[in-house]
N, C-alpha and C positions, 0 to 999 in steps of 0.2 A: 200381740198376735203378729206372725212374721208373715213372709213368702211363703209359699209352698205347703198351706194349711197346718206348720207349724205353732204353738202357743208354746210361750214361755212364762215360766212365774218363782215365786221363794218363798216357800211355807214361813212359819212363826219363828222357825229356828235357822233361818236364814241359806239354806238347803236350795240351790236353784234345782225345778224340774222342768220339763220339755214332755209337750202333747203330741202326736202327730193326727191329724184327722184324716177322715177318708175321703174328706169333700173338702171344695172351700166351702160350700152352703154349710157342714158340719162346724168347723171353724167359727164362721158367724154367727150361728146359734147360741152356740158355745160363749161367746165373747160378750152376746146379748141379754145371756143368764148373768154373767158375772157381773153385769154392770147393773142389774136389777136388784142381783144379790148384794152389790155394794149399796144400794139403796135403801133398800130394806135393812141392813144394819148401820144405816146413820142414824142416830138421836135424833138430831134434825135436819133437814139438807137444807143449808142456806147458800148454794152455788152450786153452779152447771157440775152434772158431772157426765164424764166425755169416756167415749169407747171406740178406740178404731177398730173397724170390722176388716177396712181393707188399706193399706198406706195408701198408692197414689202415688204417682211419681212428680218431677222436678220438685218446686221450691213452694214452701209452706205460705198460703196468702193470710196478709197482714190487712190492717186497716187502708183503707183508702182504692184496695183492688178488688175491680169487678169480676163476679160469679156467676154463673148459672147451675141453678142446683135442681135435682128431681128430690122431691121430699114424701114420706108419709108422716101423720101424727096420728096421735094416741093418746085417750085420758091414763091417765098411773092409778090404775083401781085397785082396791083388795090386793095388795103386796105383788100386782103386776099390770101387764098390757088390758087396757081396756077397750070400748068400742073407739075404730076411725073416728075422726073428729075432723080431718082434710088432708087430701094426698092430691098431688101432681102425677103419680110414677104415670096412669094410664091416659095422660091427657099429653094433646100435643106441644104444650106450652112450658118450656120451663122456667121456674120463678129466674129472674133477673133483679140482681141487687149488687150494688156496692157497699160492701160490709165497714163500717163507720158512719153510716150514714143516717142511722136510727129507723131503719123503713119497716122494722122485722122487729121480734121481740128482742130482749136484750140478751138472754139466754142462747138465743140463737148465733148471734155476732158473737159474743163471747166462745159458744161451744164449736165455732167452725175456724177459729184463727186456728191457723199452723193446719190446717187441709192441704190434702195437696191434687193433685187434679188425678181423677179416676177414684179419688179415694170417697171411702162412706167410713161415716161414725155413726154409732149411738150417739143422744144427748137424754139425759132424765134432767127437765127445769123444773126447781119449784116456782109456786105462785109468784111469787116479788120481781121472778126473773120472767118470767112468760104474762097471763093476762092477769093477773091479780086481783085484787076482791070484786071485780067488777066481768070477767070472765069473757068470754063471747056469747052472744044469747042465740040460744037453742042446739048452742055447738057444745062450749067448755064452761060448766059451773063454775061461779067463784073459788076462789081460791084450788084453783085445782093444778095438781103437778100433772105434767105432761109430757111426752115419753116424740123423739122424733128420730127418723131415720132417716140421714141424708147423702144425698149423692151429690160430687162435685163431679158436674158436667165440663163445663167451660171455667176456663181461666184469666184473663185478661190482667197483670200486675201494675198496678198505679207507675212505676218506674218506668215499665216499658212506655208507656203513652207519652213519656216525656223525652223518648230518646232523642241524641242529637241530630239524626238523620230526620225526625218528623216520621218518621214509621214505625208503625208498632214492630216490635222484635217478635211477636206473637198473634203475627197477624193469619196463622193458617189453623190456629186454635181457635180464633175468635168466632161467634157466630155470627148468622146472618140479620143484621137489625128483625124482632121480635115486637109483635104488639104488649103492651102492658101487660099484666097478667089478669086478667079477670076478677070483678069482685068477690066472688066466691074462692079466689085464691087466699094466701098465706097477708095480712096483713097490718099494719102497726095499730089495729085497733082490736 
């Protein structure tokens, strides 16, 4: 998916084509089909798989740099989107995590490296990689694949925090210290 509600791709015979949408909302639809559709014809999905709906500009966060993300999740029902299962987008809080850190599932840390700020992906985990046979109770059943859309709000890069002046390089992006997130938020259990 490019700028400017462009998508690009390469049939089986290696043929590139180019979409143009009417919307970006069109575009992301779009983007969010194809990554269901890659799902649905996997044998079996043993690893995140990742869809950017929109890039996001500067440099792609790695382990050890702090995020704030607005997120929704979704059970993976019947070869698509199932009921919410837990979303931030309408709340005032956004989840705050440093990715490497283990605080989130692993699918998550896995499917958000190389984000880049402003930017949203798709992510569809399987079980192994989200809550696994043990699920979340009264949220996500056992073994259940789980479908999340995220948005990188804030950016904060583990390199800047160490810069030689003692000041972050990205100190007008950074937010304003935030309480925890709620137990009802996004959490490593």
């Amino acid at each position: 998916v490019q700028p400017n509600n462009y998508s690009t791709f390469y049939d089986d015979q290696r043929q590139n084509w180019s979409i143009m949408f009417e919307s970006e909302k069109a575009a992301m639809d779009f983007s969010k089909q194809v990554c269901i559709a890659k799902c649905n014809s996997c044998p079996v999905l043993d690893s995140v798989l990742c869809q950017d709906l929109l890039l996001g500009e500067g440099q792609g966060v790695e382990g050890g740099d702090s995020v704030e993300v607005a997120y929704t999740g979704w059970l993976f029902q019947n070869n698509g989107l199932g009921q919410v299962f837990d979303s931030n987008v309408n709340k005032e809080k956004l989840l705050r995590l440093k990715l490497g850190s283990g605080k989130v599932i692993k699918g998550w840390e896995e499917g958000m490296m190389g984000m880049k700020k402003g930017g949203r992906r798709y992510l569809i985990i399987p079980p192994a990689w989200a809550y696994g046979a043990q699920g979340v109770a009264g949220r996500v059943p056992p073994d259940s694949t789980v479908v999340f859309e995220v948005e990188l709000r804030r950016v904060k890069l583990a390199k800047e925090c160490s810069a030689s002046d003692g000041l972050s390089v990205s100190s007008r992006d950074s937010a304003a210290p935030s309480p925890v997130p709620s137990s009802d938020g996004f959490s490593a259990d």
